[in-house]
ZADO-878022 format. One record per residue (C-alpha): residue in three letters; z, x, y. Coordinates in steps of 0.5 Angstrom, whole numbers. Example, Ala and Ser with C-alpha at 12.3 -4.5 7.8 and 13.67 -1.06 7.14 Angstrom:
code ALA w 16 u 25 v -9
code SER w 14 u 27 v -2
This chain:
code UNK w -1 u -61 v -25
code UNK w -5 u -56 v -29
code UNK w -3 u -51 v -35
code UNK w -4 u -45 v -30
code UNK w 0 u -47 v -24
code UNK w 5 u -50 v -30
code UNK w 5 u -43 v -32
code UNK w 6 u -40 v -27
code UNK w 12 u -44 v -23
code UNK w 16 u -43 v -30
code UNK w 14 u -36 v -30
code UNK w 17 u -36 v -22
code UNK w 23 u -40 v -23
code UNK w 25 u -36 v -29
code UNK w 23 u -30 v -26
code UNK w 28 u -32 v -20
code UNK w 33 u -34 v -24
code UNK w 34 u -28 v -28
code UNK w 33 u -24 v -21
code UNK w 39 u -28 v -18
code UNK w 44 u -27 v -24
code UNK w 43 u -20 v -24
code UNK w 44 u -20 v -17
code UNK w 51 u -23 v -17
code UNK w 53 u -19 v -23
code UNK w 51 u -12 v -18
code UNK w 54 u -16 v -13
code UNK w 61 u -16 v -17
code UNK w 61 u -9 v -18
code UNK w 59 u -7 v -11
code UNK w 66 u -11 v -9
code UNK w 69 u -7 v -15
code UNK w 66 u 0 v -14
code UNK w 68 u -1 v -5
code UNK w 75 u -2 v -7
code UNK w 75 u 4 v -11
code UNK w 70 u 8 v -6
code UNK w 76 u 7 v -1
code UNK w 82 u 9 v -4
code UNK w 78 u 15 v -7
code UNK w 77 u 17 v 1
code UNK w 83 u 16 v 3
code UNK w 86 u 20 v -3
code UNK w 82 u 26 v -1
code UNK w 77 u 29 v 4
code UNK w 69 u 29 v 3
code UNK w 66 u 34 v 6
code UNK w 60 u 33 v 11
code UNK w 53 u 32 v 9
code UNK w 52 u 38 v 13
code UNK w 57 u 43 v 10
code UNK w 53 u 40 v 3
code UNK w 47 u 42 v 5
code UNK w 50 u 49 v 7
code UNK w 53 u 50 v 0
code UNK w 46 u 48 v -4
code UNK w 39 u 45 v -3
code UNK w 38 u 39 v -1
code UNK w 35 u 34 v -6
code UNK w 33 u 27 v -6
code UNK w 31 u 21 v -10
code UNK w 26 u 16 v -8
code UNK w 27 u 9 v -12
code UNK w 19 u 5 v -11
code UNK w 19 u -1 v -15
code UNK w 12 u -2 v -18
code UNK w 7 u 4 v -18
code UNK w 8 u 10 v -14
code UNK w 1 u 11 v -15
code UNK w 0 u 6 v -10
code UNK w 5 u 6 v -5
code UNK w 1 u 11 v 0
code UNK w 7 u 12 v 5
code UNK w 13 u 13 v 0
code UNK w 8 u 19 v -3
code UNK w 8 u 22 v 4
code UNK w 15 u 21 v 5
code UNK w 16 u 25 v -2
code UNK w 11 u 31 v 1
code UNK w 14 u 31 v 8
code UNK w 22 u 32 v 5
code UNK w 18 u 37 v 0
code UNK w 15 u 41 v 5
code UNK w 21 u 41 v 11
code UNK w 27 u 40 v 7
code UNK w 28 u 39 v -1
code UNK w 29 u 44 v -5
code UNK w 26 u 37 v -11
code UNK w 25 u 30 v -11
code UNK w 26 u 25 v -16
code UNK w 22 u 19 v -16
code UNK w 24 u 12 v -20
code UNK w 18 u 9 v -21
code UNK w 12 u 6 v -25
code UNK w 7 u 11 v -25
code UNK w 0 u 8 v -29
code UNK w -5 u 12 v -24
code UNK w -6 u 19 v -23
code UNK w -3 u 21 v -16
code UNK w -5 u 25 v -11
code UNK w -6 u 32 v -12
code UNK w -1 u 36 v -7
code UNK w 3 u 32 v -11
code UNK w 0 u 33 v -17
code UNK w 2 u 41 v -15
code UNK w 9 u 40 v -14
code UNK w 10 u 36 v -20
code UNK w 7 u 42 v -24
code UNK w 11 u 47 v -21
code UNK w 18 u 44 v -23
code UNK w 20 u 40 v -15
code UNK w 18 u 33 v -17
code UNK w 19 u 28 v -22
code UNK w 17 u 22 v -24
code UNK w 23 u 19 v -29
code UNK w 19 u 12 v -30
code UNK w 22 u 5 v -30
code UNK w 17 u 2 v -36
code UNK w 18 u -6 v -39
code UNK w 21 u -8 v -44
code UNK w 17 u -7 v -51
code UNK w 12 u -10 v -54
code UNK w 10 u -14 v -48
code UNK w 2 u -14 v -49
code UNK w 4 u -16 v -56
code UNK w 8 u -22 v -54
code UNK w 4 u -24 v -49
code UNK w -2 u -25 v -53
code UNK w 1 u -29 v -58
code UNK w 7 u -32 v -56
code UNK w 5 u -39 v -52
code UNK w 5 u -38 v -45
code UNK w 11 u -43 v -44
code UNK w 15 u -40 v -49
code UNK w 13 u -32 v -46
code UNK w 16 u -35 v -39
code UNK w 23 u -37 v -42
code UNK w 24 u -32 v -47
code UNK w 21 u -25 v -46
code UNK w 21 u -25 v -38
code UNK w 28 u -26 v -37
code UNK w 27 u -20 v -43
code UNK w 23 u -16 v -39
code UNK w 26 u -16 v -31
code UNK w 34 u -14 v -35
code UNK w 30 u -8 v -38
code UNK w 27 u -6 v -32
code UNK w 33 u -7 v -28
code UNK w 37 u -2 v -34
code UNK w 32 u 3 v -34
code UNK w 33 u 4 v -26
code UNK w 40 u 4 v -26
code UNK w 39 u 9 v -31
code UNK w 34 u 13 v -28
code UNK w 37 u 13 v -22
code UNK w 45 u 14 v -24
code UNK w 44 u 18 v -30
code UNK w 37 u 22 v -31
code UNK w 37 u 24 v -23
code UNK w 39 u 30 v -20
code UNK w 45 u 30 v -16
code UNK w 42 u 27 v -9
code UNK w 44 u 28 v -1
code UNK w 38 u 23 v 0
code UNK w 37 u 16 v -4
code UNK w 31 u 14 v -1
code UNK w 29 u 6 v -3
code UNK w 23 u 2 v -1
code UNK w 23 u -5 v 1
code UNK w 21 u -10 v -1
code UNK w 23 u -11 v -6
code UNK w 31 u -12 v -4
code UNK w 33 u -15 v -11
code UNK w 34 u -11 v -14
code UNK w 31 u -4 v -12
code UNK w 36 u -4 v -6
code UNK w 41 u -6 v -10
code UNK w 41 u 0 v -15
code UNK w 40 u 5 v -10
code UNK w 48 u 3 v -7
code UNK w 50 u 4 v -14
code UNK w 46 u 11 v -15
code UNK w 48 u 14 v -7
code UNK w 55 u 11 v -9
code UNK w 55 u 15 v -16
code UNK w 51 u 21 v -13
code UNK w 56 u 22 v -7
code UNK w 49 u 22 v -2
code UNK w 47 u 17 v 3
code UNK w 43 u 11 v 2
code UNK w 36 u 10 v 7
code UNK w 32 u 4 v 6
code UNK w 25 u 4 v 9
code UNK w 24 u -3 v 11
code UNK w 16 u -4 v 10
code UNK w 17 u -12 v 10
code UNK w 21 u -17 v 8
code UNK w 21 u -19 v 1
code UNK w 23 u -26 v 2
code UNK w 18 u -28 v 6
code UNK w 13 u -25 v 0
code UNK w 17 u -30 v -5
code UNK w 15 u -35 v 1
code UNK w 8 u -35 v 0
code UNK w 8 u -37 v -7
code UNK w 15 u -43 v -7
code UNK w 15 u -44 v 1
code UNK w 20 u -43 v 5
code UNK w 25 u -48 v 3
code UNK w 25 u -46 v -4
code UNK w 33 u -45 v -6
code UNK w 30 u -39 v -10
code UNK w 28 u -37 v -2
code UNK w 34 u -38 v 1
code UNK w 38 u -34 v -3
code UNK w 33 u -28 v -4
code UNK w 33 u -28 v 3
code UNK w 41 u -27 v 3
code UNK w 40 u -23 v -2
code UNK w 36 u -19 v 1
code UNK w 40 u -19 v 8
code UNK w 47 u -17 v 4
code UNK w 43 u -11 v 1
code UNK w 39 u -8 v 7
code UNK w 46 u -8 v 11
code UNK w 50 u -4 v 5
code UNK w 45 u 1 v 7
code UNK w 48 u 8 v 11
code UNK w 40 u 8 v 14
code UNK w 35 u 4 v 16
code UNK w 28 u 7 v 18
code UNK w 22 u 1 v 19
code UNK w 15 u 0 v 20
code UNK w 14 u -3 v 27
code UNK w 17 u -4 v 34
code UNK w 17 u -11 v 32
code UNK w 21 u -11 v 25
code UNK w 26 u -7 v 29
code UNK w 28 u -12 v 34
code UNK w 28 u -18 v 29
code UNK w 33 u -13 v 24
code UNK w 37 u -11 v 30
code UNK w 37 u -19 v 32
code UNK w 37 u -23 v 26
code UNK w 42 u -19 v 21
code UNK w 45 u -13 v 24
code UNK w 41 u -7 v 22
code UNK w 39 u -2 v 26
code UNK w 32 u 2 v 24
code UNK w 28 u 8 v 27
code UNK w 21 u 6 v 28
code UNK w 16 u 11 v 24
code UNK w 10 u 8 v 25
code UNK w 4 u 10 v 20
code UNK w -1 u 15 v 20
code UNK w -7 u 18 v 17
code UNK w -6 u 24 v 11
code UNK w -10 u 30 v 14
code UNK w -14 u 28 v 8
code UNK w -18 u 23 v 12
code UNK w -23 u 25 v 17
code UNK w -30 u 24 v 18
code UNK w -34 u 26 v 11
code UNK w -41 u 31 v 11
code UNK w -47 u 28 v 8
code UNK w -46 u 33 v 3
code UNK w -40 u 30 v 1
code UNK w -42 u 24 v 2
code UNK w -48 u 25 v -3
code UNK w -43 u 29 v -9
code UNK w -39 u 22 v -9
code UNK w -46 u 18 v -9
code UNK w -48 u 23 v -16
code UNK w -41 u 21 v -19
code UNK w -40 u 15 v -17
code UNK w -47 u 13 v -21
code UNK w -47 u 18 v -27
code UNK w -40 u 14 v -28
code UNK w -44 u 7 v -28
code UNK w -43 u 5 v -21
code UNK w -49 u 0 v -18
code UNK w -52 u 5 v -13
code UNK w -58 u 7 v -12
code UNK w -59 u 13 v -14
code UNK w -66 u 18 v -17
code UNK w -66 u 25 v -18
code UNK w -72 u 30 v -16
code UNK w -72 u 36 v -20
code UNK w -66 u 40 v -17
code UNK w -67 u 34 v -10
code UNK w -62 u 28 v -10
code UNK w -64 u 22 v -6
code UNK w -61 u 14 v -6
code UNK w -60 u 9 v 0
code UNK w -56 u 13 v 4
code UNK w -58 u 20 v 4
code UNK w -63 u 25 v 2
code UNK w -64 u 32 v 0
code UNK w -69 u 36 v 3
code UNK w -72 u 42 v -2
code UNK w -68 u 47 v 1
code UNK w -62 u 43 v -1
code UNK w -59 u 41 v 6
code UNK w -57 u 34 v 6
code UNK w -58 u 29 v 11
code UNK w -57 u 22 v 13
code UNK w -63 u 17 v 11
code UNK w -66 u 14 v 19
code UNK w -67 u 7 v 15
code UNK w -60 u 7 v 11
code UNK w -55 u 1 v 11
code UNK w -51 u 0 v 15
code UNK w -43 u 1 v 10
code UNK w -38 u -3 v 11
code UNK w -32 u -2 v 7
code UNK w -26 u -6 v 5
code UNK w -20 u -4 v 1
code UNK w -16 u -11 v -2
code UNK w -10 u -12 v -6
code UNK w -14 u -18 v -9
code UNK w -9 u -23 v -8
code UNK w -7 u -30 v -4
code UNK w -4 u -26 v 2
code UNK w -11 u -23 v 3
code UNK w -16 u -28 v 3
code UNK w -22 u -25 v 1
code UNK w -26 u -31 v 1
code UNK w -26 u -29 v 10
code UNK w -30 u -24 v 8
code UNK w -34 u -27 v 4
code UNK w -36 u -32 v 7
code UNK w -38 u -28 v 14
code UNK w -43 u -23 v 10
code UNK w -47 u -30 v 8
code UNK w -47 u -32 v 14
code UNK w -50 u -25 v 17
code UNK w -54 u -25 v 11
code UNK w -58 u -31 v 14
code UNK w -58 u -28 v 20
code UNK w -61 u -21 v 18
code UNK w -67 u -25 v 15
code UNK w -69 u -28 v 22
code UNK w -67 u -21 v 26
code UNK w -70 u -15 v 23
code UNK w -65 u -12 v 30
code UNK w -59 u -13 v 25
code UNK w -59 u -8 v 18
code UNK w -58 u -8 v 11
code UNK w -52 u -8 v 9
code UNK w -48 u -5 v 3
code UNK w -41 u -7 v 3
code UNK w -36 u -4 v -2
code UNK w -30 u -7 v -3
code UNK w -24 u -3 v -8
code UNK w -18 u -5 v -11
code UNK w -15 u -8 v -17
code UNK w -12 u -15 v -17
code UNK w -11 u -22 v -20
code UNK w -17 u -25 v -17
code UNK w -22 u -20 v -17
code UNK w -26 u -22 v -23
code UNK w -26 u -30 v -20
code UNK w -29 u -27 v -14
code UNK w -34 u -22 v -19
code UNK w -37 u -28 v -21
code UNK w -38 u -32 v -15
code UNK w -42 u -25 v -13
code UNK w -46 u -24 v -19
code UNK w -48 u -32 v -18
code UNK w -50 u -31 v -10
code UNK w -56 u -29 v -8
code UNK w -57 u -24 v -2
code UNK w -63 u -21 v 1
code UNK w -61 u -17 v 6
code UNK w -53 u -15 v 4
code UNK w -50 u -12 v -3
code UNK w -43 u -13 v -6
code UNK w -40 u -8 v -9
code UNK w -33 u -8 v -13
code UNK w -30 u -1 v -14
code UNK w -24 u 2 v -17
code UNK w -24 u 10 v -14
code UNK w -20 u 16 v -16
code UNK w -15 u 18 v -10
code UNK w -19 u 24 v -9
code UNK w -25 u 20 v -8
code UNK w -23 u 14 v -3
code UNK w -21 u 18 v 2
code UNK w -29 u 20 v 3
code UNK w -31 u 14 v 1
code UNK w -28 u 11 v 8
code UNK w -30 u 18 v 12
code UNK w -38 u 16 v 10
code UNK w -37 u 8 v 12
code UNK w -39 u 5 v 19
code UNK w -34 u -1 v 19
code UNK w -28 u -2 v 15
code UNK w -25 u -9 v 14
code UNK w -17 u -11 v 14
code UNK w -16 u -18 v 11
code UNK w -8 u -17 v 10
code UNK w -5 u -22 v 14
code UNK w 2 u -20 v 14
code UNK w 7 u -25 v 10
code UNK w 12 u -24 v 16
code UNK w 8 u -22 v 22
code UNK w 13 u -16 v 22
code UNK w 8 u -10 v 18
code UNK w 1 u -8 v 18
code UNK w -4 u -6 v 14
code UNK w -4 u 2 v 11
code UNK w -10 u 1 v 10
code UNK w -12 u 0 v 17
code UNK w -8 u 8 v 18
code UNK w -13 u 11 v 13
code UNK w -19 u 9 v 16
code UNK w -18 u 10 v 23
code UNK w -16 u 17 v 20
code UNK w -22 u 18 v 17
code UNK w -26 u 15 v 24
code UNK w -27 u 9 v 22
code UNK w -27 u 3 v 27
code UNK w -24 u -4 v 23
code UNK w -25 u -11 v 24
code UNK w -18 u -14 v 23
code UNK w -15 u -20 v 22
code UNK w -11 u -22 v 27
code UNK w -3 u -24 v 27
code UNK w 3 u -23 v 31
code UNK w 4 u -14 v 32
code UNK w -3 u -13 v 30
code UNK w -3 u -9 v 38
code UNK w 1 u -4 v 35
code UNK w -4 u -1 v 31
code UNK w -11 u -5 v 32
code UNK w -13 u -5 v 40
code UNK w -19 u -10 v 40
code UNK w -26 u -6 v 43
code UNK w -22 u 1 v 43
code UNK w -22 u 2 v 36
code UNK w -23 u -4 v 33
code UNK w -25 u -12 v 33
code UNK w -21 u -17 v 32
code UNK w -22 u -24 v 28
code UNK w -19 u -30 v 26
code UNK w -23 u -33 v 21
code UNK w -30 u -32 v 17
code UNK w -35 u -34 v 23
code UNK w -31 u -29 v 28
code UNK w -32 u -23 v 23
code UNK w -39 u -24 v 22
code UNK w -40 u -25 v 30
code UNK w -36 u -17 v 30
code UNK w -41 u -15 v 24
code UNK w -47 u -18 v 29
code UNK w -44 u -14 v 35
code UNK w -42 u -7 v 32
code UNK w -49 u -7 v 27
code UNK w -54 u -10 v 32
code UNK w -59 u -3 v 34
code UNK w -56 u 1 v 28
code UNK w -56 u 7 v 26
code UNK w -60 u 10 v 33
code UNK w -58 u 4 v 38
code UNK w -50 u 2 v 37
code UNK w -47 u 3 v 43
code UNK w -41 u 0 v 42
code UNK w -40 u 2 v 34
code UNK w -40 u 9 v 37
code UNK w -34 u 7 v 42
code UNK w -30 u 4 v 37
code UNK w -31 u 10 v 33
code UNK w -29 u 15 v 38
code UNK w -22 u 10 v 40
code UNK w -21 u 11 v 32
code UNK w -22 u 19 v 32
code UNK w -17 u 18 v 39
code UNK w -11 u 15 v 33
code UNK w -12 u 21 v 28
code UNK w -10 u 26 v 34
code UNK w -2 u 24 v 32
code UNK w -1 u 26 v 25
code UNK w 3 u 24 v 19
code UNK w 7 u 29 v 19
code UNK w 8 u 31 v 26
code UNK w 10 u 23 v 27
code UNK w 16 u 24 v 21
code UNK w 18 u 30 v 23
code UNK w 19 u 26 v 30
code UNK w 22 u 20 v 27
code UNK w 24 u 20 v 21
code UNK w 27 u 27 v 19
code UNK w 33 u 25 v 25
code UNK w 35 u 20 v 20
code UNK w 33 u 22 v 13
code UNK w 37 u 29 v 15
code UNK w 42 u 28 v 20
């Protein structure tokens, strides 16, 4: 065994361990503080969350684990509960990237704050001068109970009174956990949304007979049955909830923000001049007061338009990590590559990928070393305001998440067919609950089936592709039912009631 996996397997059992002492330490306090709850009940009448709601605006606090930047679906729940039934809305969270503007605004205007969970202190120092053994044993354990304090303290002590304490899961241990604790301090109702299942995420890296596994998943199993109220992601996962623990869940399936839709050529081409003033790889010149790159051109009476002899934009946007393998993708733009050089039917293309993540610099340097002649990588980090246009520019998105559970799907699908965009996806088990193969996408199982989807989908382009245009229109047929209708439909009877 080498010194990364060594590091890395102290760095996962140290992690573990100290996540299931804390988890039996809560555990504890939960049996103690029911006890308590029960004789408070019995000893005096609580009023109904109806008649509170009456008495006062409604408040809630949402508890993400991680950076709230990058939890889209808990950003919409915050701005639906905003606009339809909370007076404010605490959010427990990282935040380490800039967020939405709308919710930007309601940050401004007092409705909205972010009380951020941040590590223990002096973790960069300690991480770049202590061994990376004595790190794991020592400053981990440090580092998960300060999180876990700053939570409970966020969330019980610096949050406003709440209704409504809202959680994401995963991770159970110890985001659900806490969040029993705050709804118990606040007198409100706990509401897990279950995107996932985070043991089977732990699984990925352990495998599935670890003990770490077994007891986070009861872990996990306890905690989501402490909740008052479930929503989830798919059909699929509220039939397994109900069937293996017990737990019933309201389906809110995902849908696109109205800030994904079809992008102009004008905006197209602004982002195009942004992107590369800031030092992006594009290719793009400057004609007097004209603009012209490989995807459109400025006419001298400034209307811009599609170029007839760009590259076909196929994008993707990837988490860089084991449980999307970005080497799929890879692999099938060689291949197309090749073909493109004996099929001048086939057109360049320029491929996007966007994201942070553990193997994006592994994967950099494979592209820099590859040579191509007919395709183009290029790796982007895009401001939130920016992806959106980015998708509703792009001629085929690329889902290579394939879900730890088979029970989620990828958000990142939502958002491009929000922006009408038609995405090859790799297949698992409830994919047919977002992805319909040849109505609004293709689906794939391995690099040689992707690139044959990129053969079908490109041949002819931009002027002769037919069936790109259909898939187009099935993913344009998806945006029809909104967010925001969807929450009102689904998620509000459970949020509110």
């Amino acid at each position: 065994m080498d010194v990364a996996s060594l590091d890395t397997s102290v760095y996962i059992r140290a992690l573990g361990t100290c996540t299931i002492v804390l988890a039996l330490f809560l555990s504890f306090g939960f049996a103690v503080l029911s006890i308590v709850r029960r004789v408070e009940r019995a000893l005096r009448h609580k009023c109904s969350a109806r008649h509170r709601r009456r008495a006062r605006a409604c408040h809630a606090t949402v508890l993400v684990q991680g950076d709230f930047a990058r939890s889209p679906r808990m950003q919409y729940h915050v701005q639906s509960l905003l606009q339809h039934s909370c007076a404010t809305v605490d959010v427990v969270a990282s935040a380490d990237s800039q967020l939405p503007v709308a919710l930007e605004v309601a940050r401004a205007r007092g409705a909205l704050r972010i009380l951020s969970v941040r590590g223990a202190p002096g973790e960069k120092a300690a991480r770049r001068r202590l061994p990376s053994l004595l790190y794991y044993a020592l400053f981990v354990p440090l580092k998960v109970f300060a999180q876990c304090a700053t939570m409970a303290w966020q969330m019980m002590v610096q949050a406003r009174t709440s209704d409504i304490v809202f959680v994401q899961n995963p991770p159970a241990v110890p985001a659900v956990l806490i969040g029993r604790l705050a709804a118990w301090a606040h007198g409100g109702s706990l509401v897990v949304d279950w995107h996932n299942l985070g043991y089977t995420i732990l699984a990925l890296s352990l495998g599935e007979r670890s003990a770490f596994v077994r007891v986070y998943r009861a872990l996990e199993r306890f905690g989501g049955r402490l909740a008052d109220k479930h929503i989830c992601v798919t059909r699929a996962l509220r039939l397994w909830l109900e069937e293996q623990w017990g737990i019933d869940a309201a389906v809110l399936h995902d849908r696109p923000a109205a800030v994904f839709r079809p992008t102009t050529p004008r905006a197209w081409c602004e982002l195009l001049r942004r992107l590369a003033d800031a030092g992006a790889p594009l290719r793009f010149a400057h004609s007097g007061n004209n603009a012209e790159c490989e995807f459109t051109r400025e006419s001298e009476k400034g209307e811009v338009a599609l170029r007839e002899d760009r590259p076909a934009l196929v994008v993707s946007s990837t988490s860089w990590t084991k449980d999307e393998d970005f080497s799929i993708l890879f692999d099938a733009l060689q291949s197309y590559d090749r073909l493109a050089q004996k099929d001048r039917a086939l057109p360049r293309v320029t491929c996007v990928v966007t994201g942070k993540g553990p193997e994006r610099a592994m994967y950099e340097k494979r592209i820099a070393a590859t040579k191509l002649s007919r395709v183009r990588i290029l790796t982007l980090w895009l401001a939130a305001e920016d992806y959106p246009v980015l998708l509703g520019a792009a001629d085929v998105g690329v889902s290579l998440h394939y879900s730890s559970s088979a029970l989620d799907l990828p958000m990142k699908v939502v958002d491009m067919f929000g922006a009408g965009l038609p995405v090859c996806a790799i297949d698992f088990a409830c994919l047919d609950e977002l992805v319909q193969n040849d109505v609004n996408g293709l689906v794939f199982t391995d690099a040689a089936s992707l690139c044959h989807s990129f053969v079908r989908l490109l041949k002819g382009y931009p002027e002769h592709s037919a069936l790109l245009e259909r898939l187009r229109g099935g993913a344009l047929v998806f945006r029809r039912n909104a967010w925001d209708e969807n929450w009102l439909a689904n998620a509000a009877p459970v949020l509110l009631s």
